[in-house]
Structures are given as structure tokens and as C-alpha cells.
mmCIF file of the N, C-alpha and C atoms, coordinates in Angstrom:
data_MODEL
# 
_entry.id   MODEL 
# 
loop_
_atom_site.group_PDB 
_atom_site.id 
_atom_site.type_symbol 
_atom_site.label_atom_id 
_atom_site.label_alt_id 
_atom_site.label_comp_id 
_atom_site.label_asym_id 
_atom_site.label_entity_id 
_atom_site.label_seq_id 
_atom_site.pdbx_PDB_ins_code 
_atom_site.Cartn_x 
_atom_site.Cartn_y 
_atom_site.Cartn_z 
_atom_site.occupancy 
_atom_site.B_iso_or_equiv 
_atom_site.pdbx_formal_charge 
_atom_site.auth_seq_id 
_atom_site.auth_comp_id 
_atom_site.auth_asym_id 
_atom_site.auth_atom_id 
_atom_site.pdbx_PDB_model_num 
ATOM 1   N N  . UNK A 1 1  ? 0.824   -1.190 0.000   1.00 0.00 ? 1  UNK A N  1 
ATOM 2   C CA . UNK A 1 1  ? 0.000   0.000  0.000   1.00 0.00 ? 1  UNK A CA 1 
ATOM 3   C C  . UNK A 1 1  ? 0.866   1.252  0.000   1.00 0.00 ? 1  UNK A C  1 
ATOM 4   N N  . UNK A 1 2  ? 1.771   1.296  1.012   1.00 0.00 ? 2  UNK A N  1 
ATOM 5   C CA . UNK A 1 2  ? 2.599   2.511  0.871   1.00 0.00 ? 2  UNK A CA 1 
ATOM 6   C C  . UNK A 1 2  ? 3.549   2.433  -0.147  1.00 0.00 ? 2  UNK A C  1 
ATOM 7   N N  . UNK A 1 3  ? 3.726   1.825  -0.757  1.00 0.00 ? 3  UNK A N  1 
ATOM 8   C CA . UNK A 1 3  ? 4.386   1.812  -1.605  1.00 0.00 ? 3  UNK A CA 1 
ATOM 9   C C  . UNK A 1 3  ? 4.106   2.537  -3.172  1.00 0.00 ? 3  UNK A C  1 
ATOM 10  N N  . UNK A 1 4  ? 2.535   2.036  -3.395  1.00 0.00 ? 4  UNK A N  1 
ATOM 11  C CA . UNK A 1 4  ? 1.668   2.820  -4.202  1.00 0.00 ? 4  UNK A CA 1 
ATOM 12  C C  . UNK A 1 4  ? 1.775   4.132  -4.219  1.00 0.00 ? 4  UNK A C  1 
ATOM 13  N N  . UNK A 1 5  ? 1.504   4.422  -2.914  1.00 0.00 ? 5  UNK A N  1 
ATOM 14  C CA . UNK A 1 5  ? 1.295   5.651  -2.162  1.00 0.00 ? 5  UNK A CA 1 
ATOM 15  C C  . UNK A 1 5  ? 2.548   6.691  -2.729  1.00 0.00 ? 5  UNK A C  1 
ATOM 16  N N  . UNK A 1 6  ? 3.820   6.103  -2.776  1.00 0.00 ? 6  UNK A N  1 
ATOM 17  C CA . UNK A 1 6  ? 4.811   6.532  -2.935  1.00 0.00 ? 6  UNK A CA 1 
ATOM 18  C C  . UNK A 1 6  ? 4.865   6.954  -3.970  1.00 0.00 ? 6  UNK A C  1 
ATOM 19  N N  . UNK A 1 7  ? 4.595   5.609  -5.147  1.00 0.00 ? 7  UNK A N  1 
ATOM 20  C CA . UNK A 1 7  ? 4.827   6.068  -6.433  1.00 0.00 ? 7  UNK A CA 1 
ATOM 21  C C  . UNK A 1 7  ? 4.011   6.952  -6.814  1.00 0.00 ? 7  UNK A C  1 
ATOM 22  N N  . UNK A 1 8  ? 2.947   7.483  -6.425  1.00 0.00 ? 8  UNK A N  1 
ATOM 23  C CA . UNK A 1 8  ? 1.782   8.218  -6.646  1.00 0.00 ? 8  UNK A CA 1 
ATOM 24  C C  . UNK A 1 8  ? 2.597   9.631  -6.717  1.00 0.00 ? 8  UNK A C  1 
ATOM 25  N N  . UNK A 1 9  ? 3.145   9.889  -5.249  1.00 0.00 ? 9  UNK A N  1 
ATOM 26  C CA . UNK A 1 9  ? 3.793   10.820 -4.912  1.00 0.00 ? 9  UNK A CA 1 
ATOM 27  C C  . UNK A 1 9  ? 5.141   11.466 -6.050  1.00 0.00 ? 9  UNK A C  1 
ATOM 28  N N  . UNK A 1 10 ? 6.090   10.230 -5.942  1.00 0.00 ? 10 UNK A N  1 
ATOM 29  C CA . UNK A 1 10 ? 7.047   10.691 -6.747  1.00 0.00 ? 10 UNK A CA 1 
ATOM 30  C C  . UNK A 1 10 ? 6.572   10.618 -8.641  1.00 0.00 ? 10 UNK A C  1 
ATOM 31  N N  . UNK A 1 11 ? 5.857   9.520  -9.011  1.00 0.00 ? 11 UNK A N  1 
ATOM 32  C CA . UNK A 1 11 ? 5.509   10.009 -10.128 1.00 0.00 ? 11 UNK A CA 1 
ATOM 33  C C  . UNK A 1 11 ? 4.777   11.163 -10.810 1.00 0.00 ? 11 UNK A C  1 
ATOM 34  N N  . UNK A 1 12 ? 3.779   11.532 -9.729  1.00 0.00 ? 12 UNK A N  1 
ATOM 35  C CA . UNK A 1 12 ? 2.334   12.303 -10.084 1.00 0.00 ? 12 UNK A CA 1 
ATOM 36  C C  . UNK A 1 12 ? 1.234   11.633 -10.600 1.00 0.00 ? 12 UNK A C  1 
ATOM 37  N N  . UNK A 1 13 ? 0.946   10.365 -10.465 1.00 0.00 ? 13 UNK A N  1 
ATOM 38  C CA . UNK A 1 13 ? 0.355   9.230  -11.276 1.00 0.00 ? 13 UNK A CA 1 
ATOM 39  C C  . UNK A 1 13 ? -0.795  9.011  -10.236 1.00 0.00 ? 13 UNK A C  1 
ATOM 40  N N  . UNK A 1 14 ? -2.515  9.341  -10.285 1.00 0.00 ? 14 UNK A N  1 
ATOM 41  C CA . UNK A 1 14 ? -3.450  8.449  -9.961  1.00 0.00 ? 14 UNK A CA 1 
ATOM 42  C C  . UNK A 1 14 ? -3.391  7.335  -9.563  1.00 0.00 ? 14 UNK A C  1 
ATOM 43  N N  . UNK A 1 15 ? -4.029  7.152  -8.307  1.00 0.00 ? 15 UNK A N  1 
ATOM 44  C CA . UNK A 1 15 ? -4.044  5.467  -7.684  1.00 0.00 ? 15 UNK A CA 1 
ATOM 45  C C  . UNK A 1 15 ? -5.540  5.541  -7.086  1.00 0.00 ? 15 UNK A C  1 
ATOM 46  N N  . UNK A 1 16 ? -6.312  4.561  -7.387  1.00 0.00 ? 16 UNK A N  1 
ATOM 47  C CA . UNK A 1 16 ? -8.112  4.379  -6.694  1.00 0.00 ? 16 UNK A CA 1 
ATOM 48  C C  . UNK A 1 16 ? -7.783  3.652  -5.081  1.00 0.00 ? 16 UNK A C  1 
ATOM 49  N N  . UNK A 1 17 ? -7.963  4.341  -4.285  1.00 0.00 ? 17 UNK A N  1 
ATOM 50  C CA . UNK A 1 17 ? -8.608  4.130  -2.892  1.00 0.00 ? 17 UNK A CA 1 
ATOM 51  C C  . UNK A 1 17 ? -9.751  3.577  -2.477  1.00 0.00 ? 17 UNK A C  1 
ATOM 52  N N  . UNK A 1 18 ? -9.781  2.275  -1.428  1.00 0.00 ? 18 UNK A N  1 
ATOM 53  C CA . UNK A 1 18 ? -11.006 3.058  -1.066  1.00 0.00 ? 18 UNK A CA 1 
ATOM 54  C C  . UNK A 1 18 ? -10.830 2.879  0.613   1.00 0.00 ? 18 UNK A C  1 
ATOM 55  N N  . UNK A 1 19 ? -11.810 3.829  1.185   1.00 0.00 ? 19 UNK A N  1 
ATOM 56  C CA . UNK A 1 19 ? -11.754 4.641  2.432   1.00 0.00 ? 19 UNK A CA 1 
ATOM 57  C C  . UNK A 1 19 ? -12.553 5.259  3.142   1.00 0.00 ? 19 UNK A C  1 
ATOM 58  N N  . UNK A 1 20 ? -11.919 4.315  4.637   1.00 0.00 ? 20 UNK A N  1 
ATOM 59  C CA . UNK A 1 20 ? -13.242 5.081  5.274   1.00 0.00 ? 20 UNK A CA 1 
ATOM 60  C C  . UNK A 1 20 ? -13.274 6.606  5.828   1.00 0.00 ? 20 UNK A C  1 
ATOM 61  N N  . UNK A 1 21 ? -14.403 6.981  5.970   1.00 0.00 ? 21 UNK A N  1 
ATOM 62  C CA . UNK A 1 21 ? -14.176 8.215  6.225   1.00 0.00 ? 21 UNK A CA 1 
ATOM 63  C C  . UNK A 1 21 ? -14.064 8.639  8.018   1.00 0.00 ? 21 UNK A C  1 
ATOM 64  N N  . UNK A 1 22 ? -14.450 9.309  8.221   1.00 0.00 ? 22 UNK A N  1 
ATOM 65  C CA . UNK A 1 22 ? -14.608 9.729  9.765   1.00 0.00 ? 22 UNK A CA 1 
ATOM 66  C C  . UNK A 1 22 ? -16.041 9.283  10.369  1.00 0.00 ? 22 UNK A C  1 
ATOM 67  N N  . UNK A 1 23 ? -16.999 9.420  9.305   1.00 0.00 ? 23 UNK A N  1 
ATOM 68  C CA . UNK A 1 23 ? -18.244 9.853  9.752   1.00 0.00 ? 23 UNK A CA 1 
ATOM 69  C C  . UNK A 1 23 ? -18.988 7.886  9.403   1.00 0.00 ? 23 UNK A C  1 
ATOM 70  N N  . UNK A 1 24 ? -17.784 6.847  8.707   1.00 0.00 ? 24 UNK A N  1 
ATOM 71  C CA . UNK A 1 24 ? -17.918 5.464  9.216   1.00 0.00 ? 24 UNK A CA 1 
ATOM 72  C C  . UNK A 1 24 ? -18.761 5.379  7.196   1.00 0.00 ? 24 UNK A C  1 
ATOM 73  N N  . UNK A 1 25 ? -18.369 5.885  6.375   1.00 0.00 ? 25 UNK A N  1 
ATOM 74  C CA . UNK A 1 25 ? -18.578 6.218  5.312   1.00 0.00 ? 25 UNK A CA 1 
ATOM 75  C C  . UNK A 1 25 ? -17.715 5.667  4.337   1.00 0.00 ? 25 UNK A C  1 
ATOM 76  N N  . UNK A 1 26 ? -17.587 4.443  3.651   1.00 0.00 ? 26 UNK A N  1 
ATOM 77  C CA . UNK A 1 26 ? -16.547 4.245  2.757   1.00 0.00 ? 26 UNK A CA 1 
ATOM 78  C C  . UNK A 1 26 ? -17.288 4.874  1.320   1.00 0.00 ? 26 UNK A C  1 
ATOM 79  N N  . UNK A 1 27 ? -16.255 4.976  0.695   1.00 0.00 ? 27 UNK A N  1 
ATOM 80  C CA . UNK A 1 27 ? -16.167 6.039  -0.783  1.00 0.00 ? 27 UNK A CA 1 
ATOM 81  C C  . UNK A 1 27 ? -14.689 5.188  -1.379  1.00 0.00 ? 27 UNK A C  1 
ATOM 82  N N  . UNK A 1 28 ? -15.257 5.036  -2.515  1.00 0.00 ? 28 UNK A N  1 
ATOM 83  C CA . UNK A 1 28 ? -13.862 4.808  -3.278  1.00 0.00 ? 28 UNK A CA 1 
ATOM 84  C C  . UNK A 1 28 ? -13.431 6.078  -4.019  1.00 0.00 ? 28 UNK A C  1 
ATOM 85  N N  . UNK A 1 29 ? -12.077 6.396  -4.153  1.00 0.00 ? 29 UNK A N  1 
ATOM 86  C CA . UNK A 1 29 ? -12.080 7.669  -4.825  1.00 0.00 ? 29 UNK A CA 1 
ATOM 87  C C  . UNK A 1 29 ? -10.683 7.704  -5.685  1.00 0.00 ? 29 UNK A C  1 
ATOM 88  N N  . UNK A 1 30 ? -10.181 8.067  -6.268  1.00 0.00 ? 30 UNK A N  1 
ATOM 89  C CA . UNK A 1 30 ? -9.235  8.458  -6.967  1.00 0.00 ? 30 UNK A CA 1 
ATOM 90  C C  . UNK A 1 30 ? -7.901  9.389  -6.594  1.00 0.00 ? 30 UNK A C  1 
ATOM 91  N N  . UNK A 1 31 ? -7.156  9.352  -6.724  1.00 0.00 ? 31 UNK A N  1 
ATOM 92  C CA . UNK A 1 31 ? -6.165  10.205 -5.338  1.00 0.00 ? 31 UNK A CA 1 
ATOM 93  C C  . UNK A 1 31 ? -4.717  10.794 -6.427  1.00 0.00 ? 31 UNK A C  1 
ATOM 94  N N  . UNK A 1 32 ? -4.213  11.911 -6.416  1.00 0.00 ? 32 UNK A N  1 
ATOM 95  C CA . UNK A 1 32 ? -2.598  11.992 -6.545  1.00 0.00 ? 32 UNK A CA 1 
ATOM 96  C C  . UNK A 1 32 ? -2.149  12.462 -4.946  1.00 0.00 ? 32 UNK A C  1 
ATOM 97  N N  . UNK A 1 33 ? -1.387  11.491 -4.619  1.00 0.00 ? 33 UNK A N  1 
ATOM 98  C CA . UNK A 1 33 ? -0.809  12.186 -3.521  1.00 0.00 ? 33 UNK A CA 1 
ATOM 99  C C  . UNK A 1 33 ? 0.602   13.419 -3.635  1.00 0.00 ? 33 UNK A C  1 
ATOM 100 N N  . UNK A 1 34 ? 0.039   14.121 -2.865  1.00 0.00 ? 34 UNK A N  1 
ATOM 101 C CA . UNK A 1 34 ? 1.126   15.268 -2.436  1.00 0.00 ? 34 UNK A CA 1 
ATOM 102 C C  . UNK A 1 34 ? 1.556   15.492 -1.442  1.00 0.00 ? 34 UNK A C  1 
ATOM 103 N N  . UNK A 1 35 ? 1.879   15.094 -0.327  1.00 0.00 ? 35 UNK A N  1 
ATOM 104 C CA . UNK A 1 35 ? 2.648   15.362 0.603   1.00 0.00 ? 35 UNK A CA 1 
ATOM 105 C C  . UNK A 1 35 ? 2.431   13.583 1.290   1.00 0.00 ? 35 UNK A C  1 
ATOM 106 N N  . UNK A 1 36 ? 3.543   13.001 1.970   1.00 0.00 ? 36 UNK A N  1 
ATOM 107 C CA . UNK A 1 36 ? 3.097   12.752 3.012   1.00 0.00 ? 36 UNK A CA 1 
ATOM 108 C C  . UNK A 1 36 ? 4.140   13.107 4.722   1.00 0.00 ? 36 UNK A C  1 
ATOM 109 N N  . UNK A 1 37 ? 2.875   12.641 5.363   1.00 0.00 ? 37 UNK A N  1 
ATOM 110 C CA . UNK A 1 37 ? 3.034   13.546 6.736   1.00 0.00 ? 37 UNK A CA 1 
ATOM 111 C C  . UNK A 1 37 ? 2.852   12.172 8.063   1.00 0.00 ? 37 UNK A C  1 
ATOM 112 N N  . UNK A 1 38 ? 3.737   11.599 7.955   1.00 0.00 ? 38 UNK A N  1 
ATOM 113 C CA . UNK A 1 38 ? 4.002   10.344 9.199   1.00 0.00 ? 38 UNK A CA 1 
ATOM 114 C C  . UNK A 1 38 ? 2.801   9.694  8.735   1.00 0.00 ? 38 UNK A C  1 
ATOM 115 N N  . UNK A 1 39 ? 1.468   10.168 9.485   1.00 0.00 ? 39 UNK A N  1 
ATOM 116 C CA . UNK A 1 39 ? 0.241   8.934  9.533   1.00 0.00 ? 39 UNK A CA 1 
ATOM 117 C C  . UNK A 1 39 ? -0.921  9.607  8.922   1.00 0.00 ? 39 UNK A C  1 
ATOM 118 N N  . UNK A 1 40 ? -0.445  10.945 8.377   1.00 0.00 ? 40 UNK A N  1 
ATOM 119 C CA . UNK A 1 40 ? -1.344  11.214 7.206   1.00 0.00 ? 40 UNK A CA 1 
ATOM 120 C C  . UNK A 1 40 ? -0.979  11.501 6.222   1.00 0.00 ? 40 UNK A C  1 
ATOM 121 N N  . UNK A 1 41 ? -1.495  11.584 4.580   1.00 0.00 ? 41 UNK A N  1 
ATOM 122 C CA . UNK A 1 41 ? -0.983  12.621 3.173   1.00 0.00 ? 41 UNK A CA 1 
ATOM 123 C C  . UNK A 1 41 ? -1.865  13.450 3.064   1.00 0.00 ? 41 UNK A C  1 
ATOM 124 N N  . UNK A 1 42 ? -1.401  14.251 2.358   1.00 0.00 ? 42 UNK A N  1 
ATOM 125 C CA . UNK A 1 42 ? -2.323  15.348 1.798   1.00 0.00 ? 42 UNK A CA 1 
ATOM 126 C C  . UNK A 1 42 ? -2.291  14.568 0.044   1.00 0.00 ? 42 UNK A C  1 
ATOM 127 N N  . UNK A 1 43 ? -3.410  14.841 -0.420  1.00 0.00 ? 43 UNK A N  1 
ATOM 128 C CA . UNK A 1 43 ? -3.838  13.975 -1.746  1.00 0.00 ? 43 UNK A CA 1 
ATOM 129 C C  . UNK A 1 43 ? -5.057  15.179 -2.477  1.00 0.00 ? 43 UNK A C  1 
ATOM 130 N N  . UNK A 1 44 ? -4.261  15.184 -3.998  1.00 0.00 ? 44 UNK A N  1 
ATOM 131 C CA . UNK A 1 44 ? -6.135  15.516 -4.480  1.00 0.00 ? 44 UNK A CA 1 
ATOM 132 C C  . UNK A 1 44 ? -6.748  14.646 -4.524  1.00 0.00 ? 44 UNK A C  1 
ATOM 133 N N  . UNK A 1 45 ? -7.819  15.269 -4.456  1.00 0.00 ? 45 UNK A N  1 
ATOM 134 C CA . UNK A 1 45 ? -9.325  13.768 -4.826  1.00 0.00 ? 45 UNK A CA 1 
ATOM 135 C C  . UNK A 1 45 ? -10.118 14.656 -5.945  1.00 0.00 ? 45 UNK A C  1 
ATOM 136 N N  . UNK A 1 46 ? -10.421 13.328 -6.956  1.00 0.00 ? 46 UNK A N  1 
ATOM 137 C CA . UNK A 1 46 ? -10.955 13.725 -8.007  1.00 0.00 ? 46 UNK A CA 1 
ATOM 138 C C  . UNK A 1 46 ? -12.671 13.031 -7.464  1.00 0.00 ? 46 UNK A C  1 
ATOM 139 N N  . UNK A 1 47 ? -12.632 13.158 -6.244  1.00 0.00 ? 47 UNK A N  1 
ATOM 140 C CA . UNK A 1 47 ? -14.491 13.202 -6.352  1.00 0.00 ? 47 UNK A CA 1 
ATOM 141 C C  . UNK A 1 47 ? -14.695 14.171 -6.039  1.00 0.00 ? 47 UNK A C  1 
ATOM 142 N N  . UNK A 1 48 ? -14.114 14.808 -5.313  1.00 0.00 ? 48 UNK A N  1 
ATOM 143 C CA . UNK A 1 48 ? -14.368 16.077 -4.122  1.00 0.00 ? 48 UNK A CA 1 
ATOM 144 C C  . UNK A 1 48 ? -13.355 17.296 -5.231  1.00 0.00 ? 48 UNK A C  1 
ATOM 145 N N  . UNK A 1 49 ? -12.799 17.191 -5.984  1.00 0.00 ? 49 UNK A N  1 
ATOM 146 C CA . UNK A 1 49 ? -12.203 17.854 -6.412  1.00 0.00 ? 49 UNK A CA 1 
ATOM 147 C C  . UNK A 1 49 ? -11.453 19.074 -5.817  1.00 0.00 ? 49 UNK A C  1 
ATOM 148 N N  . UNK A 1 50 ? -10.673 18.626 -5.106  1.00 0.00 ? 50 UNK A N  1 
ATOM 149 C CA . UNK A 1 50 ? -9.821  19.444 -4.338  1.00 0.00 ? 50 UNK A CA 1 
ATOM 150 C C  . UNK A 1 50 ? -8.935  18.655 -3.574  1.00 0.00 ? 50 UNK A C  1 
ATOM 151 N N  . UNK A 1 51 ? -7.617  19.620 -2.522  1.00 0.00 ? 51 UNK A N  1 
ATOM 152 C CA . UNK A 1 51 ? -6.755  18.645 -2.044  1.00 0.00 ? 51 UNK A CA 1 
ATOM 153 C C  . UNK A 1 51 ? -7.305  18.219 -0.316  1.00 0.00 ? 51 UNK A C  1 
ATOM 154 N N  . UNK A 1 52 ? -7.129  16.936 -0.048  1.00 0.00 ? 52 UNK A N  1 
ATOM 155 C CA . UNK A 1 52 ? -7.980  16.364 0.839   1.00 0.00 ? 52 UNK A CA 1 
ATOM 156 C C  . UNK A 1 52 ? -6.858  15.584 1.820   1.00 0.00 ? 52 UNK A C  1 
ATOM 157 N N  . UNK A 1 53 ? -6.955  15.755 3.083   1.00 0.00 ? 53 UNK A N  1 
ATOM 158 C CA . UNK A 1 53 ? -6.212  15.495 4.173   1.00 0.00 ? 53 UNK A CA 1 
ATOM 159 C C  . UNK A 1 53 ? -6.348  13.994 4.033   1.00 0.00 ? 53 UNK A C  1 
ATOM 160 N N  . UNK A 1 54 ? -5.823  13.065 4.278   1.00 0.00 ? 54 UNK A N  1 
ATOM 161 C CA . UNK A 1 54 ? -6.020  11.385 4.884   1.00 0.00 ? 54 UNK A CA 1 
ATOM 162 C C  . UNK A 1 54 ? -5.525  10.525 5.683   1.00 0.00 ? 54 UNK A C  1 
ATOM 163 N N  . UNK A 1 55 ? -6.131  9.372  6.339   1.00 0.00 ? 55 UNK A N  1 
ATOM 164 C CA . UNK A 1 55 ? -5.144  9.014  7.472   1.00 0.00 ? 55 UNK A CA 1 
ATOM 165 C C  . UNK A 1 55 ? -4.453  8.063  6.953   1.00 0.00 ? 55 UNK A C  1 
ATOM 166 N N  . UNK A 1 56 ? -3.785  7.435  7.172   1.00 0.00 ? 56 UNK A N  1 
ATOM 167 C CA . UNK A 1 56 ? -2.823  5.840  6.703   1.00 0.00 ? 56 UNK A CA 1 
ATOM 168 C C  . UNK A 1 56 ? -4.084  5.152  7.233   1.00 0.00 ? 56 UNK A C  1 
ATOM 169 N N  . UNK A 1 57 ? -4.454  5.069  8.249   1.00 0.00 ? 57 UNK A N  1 
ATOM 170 C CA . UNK A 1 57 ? -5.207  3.625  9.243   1.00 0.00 ? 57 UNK A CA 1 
ATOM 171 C C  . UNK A 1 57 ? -6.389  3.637  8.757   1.00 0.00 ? 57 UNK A C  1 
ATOM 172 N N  . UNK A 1 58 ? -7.479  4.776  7.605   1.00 0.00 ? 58 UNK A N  1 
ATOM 173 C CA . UNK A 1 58 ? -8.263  4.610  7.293   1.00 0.00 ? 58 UNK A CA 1 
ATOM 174 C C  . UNK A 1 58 ? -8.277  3.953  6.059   1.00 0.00 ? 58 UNK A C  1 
ATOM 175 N N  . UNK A 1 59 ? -7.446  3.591  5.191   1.00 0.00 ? 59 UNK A N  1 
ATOM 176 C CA . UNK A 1 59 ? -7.205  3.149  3.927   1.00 0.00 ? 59 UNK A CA 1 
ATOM 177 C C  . UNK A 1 59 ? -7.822  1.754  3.796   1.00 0.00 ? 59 UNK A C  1 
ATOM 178 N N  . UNK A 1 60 ? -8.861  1.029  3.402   1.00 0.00 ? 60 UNK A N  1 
ATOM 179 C CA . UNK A 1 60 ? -9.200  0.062  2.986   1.00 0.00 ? 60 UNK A CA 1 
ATOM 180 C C  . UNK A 1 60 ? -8.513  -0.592 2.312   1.00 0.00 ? 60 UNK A C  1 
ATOM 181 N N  . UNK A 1 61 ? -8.397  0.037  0.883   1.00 0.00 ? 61 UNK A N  1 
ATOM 182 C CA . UNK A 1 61 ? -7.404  -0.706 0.096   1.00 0.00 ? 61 UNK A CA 1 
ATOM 183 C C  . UNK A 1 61 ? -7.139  0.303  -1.591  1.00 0.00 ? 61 UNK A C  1 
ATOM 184 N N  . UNK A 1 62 ? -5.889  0.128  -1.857  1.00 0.00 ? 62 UNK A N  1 
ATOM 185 C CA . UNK A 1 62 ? -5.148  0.995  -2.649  1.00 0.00 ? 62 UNK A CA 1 
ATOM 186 C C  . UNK A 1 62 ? -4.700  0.489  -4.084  1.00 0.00 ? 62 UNK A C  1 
ATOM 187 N N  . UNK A 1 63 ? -4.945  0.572  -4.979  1.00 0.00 ? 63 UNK A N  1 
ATOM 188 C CA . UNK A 1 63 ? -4.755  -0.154 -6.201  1.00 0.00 ? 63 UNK A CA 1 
ATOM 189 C C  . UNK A 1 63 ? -4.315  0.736  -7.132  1.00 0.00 ? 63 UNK A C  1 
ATOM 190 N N  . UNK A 1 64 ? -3.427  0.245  -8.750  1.00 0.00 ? 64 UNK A N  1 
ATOM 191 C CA . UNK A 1 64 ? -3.328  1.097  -9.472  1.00 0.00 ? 64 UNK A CA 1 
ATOM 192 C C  . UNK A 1 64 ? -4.383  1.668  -10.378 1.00 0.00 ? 64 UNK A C  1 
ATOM 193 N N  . UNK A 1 65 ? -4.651  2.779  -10.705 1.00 0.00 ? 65 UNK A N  1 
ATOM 194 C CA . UNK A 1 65 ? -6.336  3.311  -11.534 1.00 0.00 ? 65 UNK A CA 1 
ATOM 195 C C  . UNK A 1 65 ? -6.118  2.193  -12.610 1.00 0.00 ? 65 UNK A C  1 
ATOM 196 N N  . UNK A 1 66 ? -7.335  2.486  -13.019 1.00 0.00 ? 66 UNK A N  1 
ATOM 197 C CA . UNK A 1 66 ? -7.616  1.228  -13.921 1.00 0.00 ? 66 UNK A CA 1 
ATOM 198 C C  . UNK A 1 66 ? -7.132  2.045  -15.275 1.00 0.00 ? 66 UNK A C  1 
ATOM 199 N N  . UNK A 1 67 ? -7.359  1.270  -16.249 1.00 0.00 ? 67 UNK A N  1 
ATOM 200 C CA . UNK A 1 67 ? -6.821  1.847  -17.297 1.00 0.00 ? 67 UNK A CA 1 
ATOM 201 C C  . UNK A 1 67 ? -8.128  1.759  -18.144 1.00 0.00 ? 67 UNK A C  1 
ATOM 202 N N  . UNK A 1 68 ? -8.280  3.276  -18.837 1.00 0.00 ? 68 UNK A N  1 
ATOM 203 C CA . UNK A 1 68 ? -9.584  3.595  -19.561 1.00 0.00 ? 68 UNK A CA 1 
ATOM 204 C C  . UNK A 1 68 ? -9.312  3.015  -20.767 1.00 0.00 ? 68 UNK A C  1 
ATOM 205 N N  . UNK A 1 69 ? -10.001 2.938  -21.495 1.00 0.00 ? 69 UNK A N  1 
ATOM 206 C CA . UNK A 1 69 ? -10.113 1.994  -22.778 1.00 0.00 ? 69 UNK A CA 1 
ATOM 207 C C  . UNK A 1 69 ? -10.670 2.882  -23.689 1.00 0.00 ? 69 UNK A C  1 
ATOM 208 N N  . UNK A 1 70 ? -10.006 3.132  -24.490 1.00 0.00 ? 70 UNK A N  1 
ATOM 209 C CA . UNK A 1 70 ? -10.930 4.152  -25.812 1.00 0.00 ? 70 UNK A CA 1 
ATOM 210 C C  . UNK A 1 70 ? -11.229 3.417  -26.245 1.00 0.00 ? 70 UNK A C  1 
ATOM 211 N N  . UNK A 1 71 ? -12.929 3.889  -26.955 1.00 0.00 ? 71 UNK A N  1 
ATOM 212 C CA . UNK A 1 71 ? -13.429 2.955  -28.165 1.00 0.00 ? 71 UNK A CA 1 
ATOM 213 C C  . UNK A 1 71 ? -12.843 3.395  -29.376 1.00 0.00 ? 71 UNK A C  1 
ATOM 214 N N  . UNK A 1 72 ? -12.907 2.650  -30.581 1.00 0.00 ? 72 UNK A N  1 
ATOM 215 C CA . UNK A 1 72 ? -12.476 2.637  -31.406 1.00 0.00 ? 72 UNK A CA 1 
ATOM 216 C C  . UNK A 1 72 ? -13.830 2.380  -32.641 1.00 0.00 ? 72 UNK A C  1 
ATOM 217 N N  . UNK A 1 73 ? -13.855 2.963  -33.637 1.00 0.00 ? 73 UNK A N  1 
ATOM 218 C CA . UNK A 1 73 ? -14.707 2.710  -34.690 1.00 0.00 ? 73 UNK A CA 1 
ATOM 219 C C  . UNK A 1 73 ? -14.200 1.397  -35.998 1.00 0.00 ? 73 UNK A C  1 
# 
């Protein structure tokens, strides 16, 4: 997981989350991380569209984004 996390960071590359929230709320969401900070990152989120605080211990589970598929004619 942190490892993802990492490459997210040093590449600039999207990774899908999913996570609970505070309020006992899982959301899967989409993430570039930008900072991290011991037991939290700072990350954009492309649901919320903006940059969004997170904990490590809330992380469900962390994967690479999927890869979109253009159609083709």
C-alpha cells in the first residue's frame, strides 16, 4: 500500500482508494498524492475535487487506476 502511495507521490500518477471516512462512510475515490506527513498525506481527490487530508489507518485498500479503454470505430 505505501508503496503505491509513494509512487503516486514521486511520479504524479493516480491510484483508486477506497476509504473510510470519519463519519464510518466508505467512498472509493481516486487520489494523486502530495505530501506525506508520518500517519497522514495530503492527496487531491478527483471526487471532491480538491486537495484532501487522509489518514494511513483509514485506507481500505489501494490499487493502481484502472486503465480507460478508448473505443475505437
Amino acid at each position: 500500500m505505501n508503496a503505491l502511495l509513494a509512487r503516486s507521490l514521486k511520479e504524479h500518477i493516480p491510484v483508486e482508494m477506497i476509504y473510510l471516512a470519519a463519519n464510518n462512510q466508505i467512498t472509493q475515490r481516486r487520489i494523486i498524492v502530495k505530501e506525506m506527513r508520518g500517519s497522514y498525506f495530503k492527496a487531491f481527490c478527483f471526487l471532491r475535487n480538491d486537495d484532501r487530508l487522509f489518514k494511513l489507518e483509514n485506507i481500505l485498500s489501494v490499487m493502481p487506476e484502472k486503465q480507460r479503454l478508448l473505443k475505437t470505430s
